[in-house]
mmJSON file of the N, C-alpha and C atoms, coordinates in Angstrom:
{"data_MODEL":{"atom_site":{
"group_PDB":["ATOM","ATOM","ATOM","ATOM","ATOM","ATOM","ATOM","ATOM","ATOM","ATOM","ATOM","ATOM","ATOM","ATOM","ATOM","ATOM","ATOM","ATOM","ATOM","ATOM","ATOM","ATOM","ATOM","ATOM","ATOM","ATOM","ATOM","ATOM","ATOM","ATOM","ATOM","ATOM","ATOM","ATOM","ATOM","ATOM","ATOM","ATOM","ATOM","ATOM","ATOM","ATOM","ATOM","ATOM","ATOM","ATOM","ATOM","ATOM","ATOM","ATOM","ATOM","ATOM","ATOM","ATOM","ATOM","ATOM","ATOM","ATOM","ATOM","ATOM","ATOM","ATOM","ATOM","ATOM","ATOM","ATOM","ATOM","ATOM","ATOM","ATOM","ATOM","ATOM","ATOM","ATOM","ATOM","ATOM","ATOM","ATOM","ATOM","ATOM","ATOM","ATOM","ATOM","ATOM","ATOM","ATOM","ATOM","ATOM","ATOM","ATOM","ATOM","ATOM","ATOM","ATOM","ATOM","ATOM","ATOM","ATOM","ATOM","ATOM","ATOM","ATOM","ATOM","ATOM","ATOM","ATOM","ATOM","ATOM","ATOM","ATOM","ATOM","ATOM","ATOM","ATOM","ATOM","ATOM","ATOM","ATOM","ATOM","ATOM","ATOM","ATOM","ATOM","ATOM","ATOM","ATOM","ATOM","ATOM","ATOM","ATOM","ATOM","ATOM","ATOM","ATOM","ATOM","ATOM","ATOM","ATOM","ATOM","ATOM","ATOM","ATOM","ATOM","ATOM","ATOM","ATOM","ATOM","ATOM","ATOM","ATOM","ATOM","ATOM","ATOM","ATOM","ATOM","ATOM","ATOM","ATOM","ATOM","ATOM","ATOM","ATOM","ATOM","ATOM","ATOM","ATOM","ATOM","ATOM","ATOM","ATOM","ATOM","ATOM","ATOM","ATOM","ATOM","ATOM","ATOM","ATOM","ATOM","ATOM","ATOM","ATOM","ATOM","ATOM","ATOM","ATOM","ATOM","ATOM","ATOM","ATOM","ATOM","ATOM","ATOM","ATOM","ATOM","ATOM","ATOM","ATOM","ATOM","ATOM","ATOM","ATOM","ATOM","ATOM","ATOM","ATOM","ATOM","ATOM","ATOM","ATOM","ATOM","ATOM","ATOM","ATOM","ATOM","ATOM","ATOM","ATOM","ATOM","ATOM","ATOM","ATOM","ATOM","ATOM","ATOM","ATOM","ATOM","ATOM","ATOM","ATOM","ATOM","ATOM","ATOM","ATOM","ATOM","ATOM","ATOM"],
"id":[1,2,3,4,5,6,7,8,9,10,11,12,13,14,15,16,17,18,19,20,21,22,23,24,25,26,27,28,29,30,31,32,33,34,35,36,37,38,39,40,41,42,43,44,45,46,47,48,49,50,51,52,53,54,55,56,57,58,59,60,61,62,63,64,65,66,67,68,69,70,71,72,73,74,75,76,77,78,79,80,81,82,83,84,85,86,87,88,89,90,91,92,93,94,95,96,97,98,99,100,101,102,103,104,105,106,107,108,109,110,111,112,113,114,115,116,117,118,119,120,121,122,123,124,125,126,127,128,129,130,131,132,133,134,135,136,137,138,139,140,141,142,143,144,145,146,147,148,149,150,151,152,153,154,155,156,157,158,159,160,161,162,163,164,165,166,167,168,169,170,171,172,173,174,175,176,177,178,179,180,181,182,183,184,185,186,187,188,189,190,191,192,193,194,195,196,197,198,199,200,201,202,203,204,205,206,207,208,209,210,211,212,213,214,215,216,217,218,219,220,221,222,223,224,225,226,227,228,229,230,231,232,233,234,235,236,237],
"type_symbol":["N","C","C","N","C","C","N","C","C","N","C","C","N","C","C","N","C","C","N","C","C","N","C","C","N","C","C","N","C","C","N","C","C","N","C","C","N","C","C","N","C","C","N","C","C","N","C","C","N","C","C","N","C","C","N","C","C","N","C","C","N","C","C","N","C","C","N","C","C","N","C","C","N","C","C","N","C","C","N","C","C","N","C","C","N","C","C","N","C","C","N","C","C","N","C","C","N","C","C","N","C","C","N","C","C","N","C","C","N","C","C","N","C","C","N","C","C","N","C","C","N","C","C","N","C","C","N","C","C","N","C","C","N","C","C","N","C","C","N","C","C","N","C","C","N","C","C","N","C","C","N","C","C","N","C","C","N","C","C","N","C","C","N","C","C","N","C","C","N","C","C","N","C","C","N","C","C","N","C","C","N","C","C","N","C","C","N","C","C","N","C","C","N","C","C","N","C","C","N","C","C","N","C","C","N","C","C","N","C","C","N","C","C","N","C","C","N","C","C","N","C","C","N","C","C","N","C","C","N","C","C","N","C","C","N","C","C"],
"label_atom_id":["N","CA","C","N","CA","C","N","CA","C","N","CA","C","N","CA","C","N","CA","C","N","CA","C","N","CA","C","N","CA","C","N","CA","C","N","CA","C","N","CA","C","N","CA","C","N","CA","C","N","CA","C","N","CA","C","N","CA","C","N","CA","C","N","CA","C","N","CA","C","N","CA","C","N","CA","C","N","CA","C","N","CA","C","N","CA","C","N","CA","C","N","CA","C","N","CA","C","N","CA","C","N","CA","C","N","CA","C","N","CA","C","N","CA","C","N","CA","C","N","CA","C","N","CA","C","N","CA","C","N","CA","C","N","CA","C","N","CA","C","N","CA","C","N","CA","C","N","CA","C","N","CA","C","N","CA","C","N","CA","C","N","CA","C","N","CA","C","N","CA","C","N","CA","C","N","CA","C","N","CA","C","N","CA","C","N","CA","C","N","CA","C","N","CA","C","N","CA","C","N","CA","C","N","CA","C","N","CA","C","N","CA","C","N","CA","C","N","CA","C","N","CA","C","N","CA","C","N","CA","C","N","CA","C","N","CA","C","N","CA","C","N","CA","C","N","CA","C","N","CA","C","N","CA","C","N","CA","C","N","CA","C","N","CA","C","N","CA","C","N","CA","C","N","CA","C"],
"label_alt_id":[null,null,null,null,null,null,null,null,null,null,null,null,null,null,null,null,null,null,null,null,null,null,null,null,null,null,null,null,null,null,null,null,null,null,null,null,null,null,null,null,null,null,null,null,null,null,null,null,null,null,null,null,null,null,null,null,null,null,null,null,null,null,null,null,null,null,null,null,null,null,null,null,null,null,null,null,null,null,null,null,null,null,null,null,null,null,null,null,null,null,null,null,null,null,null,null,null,null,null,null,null,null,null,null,null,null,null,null,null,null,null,null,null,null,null,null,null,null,null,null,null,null,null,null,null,null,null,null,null,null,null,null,null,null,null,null,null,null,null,null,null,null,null,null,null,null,null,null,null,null,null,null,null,null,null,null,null,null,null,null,null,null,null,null,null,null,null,null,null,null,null,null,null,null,null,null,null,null,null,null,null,null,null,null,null,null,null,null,null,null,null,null,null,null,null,null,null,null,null,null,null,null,null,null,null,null,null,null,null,null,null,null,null,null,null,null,null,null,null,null,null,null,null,null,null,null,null,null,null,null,null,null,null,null,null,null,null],
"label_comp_id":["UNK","UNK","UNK","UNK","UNK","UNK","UNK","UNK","UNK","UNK","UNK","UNK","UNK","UNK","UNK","UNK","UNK","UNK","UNK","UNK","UNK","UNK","UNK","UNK","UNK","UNK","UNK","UNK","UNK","UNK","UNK","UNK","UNK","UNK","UNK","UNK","UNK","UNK","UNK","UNK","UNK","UNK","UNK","UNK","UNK","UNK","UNK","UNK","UNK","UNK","UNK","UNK","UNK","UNK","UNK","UNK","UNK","UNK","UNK","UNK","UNK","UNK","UNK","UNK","UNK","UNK","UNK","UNK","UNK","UNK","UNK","UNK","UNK","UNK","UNK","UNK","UNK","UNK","UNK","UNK","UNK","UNK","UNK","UNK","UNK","UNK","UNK","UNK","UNK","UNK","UNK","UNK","UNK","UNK","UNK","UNK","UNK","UNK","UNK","UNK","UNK","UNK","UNK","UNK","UNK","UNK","UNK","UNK","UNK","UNK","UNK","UNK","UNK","UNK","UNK","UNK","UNK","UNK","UNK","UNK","UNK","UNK","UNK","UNK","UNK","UNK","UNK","UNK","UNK","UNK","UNK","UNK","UNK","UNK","UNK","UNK","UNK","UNK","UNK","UNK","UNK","UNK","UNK","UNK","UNK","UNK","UNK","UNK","UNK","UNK","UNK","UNK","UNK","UNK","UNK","UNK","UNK","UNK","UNK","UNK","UNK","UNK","UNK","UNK","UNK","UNK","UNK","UNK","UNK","UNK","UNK","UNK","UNK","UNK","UNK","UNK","UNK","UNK","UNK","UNK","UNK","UNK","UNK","UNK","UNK","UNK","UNK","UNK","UNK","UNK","UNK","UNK","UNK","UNK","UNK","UNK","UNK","UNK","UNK","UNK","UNK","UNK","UNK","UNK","UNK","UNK","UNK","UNK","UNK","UNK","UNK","UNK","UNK","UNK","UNK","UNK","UNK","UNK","UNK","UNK","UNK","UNK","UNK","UNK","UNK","UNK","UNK","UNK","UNK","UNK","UNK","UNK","UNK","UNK","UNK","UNK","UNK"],
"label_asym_id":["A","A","A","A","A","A","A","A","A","A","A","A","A","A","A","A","A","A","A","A","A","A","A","A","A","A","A","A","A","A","A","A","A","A","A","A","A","A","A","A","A","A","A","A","A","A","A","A","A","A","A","A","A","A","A","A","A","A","A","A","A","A","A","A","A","A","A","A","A","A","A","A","A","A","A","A","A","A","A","A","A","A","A","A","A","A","A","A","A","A","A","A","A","A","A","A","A","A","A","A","A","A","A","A","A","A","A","A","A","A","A","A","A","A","A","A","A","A","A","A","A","A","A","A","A","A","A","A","A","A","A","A","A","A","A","A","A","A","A","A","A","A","A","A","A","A","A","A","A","A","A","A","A","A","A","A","A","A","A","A","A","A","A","A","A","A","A","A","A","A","A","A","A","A","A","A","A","A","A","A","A","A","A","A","A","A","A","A","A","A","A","A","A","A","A","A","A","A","A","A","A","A","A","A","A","A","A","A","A","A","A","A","A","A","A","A","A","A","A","A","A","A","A","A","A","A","A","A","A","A","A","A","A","A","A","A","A"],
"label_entity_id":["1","1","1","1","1","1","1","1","1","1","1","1","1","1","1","1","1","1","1","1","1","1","1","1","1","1","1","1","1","1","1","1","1","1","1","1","1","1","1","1","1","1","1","1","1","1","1","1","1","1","1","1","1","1","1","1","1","1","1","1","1","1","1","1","1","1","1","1","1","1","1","1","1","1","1","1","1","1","1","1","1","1","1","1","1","1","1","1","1","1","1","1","1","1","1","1","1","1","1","1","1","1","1","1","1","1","1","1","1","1","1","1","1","1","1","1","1","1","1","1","1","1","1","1","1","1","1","1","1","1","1","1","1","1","1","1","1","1","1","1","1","1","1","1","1","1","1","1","1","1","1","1","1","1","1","1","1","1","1","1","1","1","1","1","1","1","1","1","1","1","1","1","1","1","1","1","1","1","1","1","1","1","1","1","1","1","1","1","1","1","1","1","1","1","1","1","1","1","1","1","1","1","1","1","1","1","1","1","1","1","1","1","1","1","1","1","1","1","1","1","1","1","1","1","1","1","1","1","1","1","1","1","1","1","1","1","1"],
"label_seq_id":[1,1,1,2,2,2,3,3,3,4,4,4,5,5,5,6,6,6,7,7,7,8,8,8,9,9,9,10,10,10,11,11,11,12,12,12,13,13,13,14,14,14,15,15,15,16,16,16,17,17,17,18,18,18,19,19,19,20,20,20,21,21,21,22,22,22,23,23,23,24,24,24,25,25,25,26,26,26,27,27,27,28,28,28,29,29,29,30,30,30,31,31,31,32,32,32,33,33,33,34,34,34,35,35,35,36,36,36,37,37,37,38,38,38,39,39,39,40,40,40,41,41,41,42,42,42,43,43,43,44,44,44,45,45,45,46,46,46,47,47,47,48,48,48,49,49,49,50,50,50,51,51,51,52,52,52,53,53,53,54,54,54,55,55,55,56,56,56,57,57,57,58,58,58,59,59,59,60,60,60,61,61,61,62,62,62,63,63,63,64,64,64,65,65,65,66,66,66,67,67,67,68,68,68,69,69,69,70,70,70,71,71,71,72,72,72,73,73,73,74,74,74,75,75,75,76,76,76,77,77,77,78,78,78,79,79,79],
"pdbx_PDB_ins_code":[null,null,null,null,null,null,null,null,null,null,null,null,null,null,null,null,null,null,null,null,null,null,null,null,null,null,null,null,null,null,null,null,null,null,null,null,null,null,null,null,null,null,null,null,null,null,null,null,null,null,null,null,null,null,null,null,null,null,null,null,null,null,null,null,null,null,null,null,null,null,null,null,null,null,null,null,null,null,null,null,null,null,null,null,null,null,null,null,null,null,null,null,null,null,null,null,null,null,null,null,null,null,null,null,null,null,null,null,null,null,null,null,null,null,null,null,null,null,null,null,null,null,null,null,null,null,null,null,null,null,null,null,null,null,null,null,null,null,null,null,null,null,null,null,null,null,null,null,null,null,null,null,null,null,null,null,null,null,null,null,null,null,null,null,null,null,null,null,null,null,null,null,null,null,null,null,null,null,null,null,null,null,null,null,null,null,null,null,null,null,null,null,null,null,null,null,null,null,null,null,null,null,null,null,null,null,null,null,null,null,null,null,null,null,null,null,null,null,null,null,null,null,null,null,null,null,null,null,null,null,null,null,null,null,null,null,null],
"Cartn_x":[103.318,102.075,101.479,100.057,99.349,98.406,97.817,97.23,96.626,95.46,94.722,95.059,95.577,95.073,93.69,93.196,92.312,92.363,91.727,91.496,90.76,91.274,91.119,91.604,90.375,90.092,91.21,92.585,93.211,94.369,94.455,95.448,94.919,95.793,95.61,95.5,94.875,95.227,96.001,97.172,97.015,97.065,96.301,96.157,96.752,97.873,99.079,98.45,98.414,98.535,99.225,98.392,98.884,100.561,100.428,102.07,103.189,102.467,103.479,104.28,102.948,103.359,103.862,103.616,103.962,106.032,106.17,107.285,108.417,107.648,108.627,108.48,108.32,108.268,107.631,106.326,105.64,104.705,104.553,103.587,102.256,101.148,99.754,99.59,99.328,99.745,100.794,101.58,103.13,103.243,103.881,104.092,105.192,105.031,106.009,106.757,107.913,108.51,108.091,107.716,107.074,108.338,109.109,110.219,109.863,110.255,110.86,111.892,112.591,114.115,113.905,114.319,114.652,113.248,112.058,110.771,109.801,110.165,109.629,109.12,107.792,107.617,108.067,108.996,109.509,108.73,108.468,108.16,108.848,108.87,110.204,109.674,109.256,108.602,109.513,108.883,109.762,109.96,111.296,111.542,112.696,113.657,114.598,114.638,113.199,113.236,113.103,112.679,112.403,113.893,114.509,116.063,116.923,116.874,117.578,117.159,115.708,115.356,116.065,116.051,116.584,117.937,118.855,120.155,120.277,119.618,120.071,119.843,118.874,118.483,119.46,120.432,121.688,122.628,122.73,123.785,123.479,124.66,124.65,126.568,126.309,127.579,128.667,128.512,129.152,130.016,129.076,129.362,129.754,129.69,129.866,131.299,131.43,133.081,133.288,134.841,135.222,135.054,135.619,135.564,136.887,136.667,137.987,138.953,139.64,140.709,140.789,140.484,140.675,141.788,142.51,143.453,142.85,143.66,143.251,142.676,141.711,141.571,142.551,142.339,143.768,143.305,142.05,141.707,140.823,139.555,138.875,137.657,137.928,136.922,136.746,135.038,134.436,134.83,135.052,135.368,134.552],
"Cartn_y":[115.125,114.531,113.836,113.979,113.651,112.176,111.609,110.123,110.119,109.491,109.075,107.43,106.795,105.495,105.132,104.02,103.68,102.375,102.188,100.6,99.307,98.336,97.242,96.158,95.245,94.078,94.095,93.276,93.414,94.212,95.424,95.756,97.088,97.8,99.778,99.731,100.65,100.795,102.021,102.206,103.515,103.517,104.48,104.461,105.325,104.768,105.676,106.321,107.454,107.639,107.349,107.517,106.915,107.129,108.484,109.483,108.978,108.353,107.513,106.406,105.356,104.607,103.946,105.248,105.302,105.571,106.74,107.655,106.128,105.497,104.122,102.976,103.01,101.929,100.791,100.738,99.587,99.313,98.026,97.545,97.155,97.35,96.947,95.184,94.721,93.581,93.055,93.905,93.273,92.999,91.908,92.294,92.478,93.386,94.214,93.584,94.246,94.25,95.042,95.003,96.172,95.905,96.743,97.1,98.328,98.504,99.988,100.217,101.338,101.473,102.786,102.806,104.434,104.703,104.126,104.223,105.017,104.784,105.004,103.476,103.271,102.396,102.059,101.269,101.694,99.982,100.542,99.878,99.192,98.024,97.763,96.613,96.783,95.857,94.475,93.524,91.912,92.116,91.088,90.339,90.961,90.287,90.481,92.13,91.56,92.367,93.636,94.258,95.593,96.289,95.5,95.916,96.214,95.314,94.619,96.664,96.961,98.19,99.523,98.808,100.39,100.284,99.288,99.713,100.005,99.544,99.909,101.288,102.136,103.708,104.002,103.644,104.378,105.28,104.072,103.743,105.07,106.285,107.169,106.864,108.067,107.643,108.869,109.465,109.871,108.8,107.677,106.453,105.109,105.119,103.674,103.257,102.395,101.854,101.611,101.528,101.14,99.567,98.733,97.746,97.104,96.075,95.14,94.114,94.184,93.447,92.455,90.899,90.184,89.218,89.352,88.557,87.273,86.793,85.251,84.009,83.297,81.622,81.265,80.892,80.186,78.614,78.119,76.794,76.097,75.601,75.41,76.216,77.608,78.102,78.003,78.232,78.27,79.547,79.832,80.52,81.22],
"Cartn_z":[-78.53,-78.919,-77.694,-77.46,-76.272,-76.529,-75.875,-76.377,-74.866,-74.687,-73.669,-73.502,-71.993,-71.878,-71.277,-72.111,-71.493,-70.5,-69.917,-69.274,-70.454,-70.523,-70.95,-70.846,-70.297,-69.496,-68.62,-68.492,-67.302,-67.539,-68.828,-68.784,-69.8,-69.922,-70.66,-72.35,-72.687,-74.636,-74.57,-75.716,-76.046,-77.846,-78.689,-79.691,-80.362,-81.295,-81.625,-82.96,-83.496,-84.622,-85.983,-86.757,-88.292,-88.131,-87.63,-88.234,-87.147,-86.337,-85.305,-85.702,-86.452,-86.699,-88.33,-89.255,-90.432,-90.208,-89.216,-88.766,-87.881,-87.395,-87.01,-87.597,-88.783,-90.044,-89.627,-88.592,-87.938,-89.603,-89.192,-90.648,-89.407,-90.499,-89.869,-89.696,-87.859,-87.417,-87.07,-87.434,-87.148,-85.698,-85.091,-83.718,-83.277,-82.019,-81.378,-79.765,-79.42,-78.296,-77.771,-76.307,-75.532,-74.324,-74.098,-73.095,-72.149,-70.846,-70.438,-70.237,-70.595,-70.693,-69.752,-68.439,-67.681,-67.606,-67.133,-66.96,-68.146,-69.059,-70.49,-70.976,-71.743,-72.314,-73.774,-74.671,-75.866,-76.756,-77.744,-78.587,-79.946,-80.076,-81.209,-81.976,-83.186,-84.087,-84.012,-83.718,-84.59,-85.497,-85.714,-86.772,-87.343,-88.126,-88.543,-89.643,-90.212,-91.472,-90.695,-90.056,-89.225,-88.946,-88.166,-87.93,-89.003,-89.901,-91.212,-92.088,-92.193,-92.619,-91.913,-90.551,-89.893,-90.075,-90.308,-90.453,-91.575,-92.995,-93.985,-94.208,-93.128,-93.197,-93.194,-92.387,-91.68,-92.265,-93.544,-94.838,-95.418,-95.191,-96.329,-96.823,-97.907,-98.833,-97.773,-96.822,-95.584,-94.681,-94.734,-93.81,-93.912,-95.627,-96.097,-96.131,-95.835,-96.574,-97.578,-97.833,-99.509,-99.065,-100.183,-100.218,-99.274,-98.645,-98.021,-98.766,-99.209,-100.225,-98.875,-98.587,-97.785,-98.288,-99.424,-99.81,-101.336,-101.624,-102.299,-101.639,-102.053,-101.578,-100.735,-99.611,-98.735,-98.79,-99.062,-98.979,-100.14,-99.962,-100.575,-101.161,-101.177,-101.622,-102.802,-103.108,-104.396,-105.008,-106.059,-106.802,-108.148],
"occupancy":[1.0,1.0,1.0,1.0,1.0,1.0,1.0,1.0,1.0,1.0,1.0,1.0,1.0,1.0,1.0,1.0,1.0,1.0,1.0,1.0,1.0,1.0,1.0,1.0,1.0,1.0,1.0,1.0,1.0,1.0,1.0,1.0,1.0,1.0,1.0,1.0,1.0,1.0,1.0,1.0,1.0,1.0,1.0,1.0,1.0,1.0,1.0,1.0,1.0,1.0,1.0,1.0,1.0,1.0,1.0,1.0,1.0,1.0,1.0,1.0,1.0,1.0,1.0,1.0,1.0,1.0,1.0,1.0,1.0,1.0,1.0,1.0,1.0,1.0,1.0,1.0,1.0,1.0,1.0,1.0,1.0,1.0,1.0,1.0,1.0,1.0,1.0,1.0,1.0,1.0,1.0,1.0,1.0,1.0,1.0,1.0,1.0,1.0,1.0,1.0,1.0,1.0,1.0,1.0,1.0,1.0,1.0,1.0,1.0,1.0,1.0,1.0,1.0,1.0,1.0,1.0,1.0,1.0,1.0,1.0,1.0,1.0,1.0,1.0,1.0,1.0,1.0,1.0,1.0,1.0,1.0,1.0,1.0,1.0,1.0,1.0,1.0,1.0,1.0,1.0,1.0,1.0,1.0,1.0,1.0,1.0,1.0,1.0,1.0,1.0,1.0,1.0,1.0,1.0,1.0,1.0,1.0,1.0,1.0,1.0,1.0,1.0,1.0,1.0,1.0,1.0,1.0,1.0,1.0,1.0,1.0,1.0,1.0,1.0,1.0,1.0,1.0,1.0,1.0,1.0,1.0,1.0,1.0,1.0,1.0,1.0,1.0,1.0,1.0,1.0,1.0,1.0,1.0,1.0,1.0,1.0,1.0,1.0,1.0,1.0,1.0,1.0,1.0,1.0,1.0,1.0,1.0,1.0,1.0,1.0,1.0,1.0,1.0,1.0,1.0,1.0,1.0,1.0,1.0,1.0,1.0,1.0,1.0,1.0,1.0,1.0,1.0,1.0,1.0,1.0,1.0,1.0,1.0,1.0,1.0,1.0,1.0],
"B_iso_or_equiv":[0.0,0.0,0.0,0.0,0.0,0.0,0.0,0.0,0.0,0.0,0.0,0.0,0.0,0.0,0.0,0.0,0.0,0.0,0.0,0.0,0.0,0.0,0.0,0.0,0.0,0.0,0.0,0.0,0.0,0.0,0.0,0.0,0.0,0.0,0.0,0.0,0.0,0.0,0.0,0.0,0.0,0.0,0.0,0.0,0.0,0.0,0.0,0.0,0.0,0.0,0.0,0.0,0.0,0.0,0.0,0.0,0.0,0.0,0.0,0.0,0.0,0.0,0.0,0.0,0.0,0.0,0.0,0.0,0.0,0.0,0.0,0.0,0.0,0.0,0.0,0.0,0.0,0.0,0.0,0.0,0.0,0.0,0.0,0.0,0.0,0.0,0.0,0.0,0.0,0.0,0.0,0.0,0.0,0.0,0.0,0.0,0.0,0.0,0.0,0.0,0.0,0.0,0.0,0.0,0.0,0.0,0.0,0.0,0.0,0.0,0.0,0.0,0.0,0.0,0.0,0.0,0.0,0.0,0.0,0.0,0.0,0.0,0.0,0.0,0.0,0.0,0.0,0.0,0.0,0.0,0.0,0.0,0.0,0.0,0.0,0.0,0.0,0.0,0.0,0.0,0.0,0.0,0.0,0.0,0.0,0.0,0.0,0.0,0.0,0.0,0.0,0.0,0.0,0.0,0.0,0.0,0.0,0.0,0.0,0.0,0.0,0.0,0.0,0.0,0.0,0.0,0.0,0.0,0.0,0.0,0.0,0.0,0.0,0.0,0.0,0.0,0.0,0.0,0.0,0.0,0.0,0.0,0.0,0.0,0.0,0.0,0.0,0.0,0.0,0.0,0.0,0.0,0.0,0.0,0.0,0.0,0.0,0.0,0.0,0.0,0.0,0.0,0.0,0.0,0.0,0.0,0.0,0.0,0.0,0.0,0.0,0.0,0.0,0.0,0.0,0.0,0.0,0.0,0.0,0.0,0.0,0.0,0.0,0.0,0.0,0.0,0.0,0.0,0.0,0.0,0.0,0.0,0.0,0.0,0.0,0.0,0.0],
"pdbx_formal_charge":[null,null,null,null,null,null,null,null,null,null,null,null,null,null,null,null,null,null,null,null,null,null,null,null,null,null,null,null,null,null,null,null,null,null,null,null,null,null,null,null,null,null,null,null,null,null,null,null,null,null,null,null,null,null,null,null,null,null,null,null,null,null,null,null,null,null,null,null,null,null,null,null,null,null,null,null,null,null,null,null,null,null,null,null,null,null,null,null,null,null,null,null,null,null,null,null,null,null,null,null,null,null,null,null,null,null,null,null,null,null,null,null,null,null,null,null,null,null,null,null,null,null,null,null,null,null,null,null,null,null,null,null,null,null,null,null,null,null,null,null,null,null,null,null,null,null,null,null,null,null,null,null,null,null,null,null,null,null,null,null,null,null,null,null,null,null,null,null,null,null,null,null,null,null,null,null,null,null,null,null,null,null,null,null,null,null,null,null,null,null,null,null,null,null,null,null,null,null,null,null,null,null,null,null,null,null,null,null,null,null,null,null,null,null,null,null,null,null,null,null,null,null,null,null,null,null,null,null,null,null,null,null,null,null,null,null,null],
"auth_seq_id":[1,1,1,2,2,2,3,3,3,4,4,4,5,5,5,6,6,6,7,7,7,8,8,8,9,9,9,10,10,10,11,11,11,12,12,12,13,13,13,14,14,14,15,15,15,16,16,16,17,17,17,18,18,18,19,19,19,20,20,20,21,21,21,22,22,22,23,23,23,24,24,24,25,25,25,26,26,26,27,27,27,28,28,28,29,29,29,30,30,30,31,31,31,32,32,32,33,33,33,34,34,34,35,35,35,36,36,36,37,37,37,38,38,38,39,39,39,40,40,40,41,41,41,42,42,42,43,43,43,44,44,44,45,45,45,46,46,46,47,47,47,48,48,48,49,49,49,50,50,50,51,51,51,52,52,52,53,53,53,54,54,54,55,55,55,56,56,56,57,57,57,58,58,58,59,59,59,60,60,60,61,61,61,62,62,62,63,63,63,64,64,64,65,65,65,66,66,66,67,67,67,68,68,68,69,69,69,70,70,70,71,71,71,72,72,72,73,73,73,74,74,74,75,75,75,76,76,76,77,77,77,78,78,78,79,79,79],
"auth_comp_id":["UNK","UNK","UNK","UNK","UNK","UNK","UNK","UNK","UNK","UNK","UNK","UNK","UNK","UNK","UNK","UNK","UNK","UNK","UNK","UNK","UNK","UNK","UNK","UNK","UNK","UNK","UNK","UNK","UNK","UNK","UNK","UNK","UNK","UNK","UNK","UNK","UNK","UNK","UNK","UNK","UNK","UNK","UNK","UNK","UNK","UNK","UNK","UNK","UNK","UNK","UNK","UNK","UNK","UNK","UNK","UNK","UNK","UNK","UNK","UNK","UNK","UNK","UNK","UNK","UNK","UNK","UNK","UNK","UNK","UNK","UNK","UNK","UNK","UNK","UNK","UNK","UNK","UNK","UNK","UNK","UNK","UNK","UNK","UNK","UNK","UNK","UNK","UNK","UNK","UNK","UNK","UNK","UNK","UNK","UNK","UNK","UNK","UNK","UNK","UNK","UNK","UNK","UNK","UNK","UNK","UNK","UNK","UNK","UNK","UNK","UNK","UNK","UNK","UNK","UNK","UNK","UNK","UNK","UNK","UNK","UNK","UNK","UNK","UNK","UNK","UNK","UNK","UNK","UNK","UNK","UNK","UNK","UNK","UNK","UNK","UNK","UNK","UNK","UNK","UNK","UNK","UNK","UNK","UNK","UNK","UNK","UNK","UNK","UNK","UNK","UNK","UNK","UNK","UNK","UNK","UNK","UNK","UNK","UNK","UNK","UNK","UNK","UNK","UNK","UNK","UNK","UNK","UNK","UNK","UNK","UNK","UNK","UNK","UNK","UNK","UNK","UNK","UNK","UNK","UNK","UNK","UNK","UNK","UNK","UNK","UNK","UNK","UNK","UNK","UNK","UNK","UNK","UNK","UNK","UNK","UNK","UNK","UNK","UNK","UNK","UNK","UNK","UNK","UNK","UNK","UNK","UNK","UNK","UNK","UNK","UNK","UNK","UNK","UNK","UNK","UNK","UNK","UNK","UNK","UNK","UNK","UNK","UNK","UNK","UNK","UNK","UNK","UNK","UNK","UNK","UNK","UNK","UNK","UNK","UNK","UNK","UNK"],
"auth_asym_id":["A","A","A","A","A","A","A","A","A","A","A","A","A","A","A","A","A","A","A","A","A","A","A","A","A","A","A","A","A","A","A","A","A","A","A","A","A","A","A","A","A","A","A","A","A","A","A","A","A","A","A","A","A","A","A","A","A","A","A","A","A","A","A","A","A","A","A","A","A","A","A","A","A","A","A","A","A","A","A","A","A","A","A","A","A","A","A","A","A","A","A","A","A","A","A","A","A","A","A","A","A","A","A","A","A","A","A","A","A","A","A","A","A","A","A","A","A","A","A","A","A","A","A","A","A","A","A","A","A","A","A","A","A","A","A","A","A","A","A","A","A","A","A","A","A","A","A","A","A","A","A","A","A","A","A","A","A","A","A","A","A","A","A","A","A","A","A","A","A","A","A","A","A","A","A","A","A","A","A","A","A","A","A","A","A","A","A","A","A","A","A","A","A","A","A","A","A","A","A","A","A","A","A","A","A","A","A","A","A","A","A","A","A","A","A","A","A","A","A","A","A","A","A","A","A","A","A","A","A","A","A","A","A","A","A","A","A"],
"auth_atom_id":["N","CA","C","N","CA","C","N","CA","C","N","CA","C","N","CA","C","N","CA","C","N","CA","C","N","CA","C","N","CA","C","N","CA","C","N","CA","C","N","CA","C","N","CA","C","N","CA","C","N","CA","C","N","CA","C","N","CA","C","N","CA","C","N","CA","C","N","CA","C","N","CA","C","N","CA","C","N","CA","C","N","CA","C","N","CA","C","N","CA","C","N","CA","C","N","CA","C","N","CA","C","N","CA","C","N","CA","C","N","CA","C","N","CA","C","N","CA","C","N","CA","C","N","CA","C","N","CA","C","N","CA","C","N","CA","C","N","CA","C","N","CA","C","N","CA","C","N","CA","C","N","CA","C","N","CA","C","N","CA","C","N","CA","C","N","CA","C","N","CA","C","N","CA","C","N","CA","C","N","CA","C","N","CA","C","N","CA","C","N","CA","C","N","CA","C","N","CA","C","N","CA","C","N","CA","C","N","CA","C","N","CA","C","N","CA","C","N","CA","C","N","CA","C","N","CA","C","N","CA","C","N","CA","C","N","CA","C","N","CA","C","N","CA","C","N","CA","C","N","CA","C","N","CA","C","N","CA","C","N","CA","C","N","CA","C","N","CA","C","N","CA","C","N","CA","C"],
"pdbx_PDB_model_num":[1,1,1,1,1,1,1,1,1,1,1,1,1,1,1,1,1,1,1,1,1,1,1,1,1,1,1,1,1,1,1,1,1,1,1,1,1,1,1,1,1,1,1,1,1,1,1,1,1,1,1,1,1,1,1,1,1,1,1,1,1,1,1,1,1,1,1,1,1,1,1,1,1,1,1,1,1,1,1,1,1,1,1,1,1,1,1,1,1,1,1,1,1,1,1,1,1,1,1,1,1,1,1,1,1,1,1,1,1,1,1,1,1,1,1,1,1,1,1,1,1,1,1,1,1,1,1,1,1,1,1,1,1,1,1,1,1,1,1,1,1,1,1,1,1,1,1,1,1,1,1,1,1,1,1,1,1,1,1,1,1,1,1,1,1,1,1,1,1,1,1,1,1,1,1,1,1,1,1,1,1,1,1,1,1,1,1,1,1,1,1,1,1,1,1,1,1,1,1,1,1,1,1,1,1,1,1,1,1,1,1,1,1,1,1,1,1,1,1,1,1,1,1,1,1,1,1,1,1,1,1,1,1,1,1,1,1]
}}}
């Protein structure tokens, strides 16, 4: 996919498409991390909830764990 930059005021636009930014779960306003990683510019929405979404993508029933038996109360736990 191709995109023109433009110049603006002291710095470039580029204008991503809907399917760009529908396809990387960006919400309208949200703000972003702007990084380069290996001379690529990468883009990475704030905020917890963004991450918090992409890991739970992750989660298939291929990948999940069973449950952890961590033992009984050793102290004061609530119960």
């Amino acid at each position: 996919m191709k995109a023109k930059m433009k110049l603006a005021g002291g710095g470039a636009t580029v204008t991503l498409p809907a399917s760009v930014i529908s396809a990387a779960g960006f919400r309208p306003g949200a703000e972003v991390e702007i990084h380069v990683e290996n001379g690529r510019v990468a883009l990475t929405q704030r905020g917890s909830d963004a991450l918090l979404d992409r890991l739970l993508e992750g989660i298939t029933p291929a990948n999940i764990h069973r449950e952890v038996d961590t033992g009984g109360p050793l102290g004061n736990e609530a119960l």
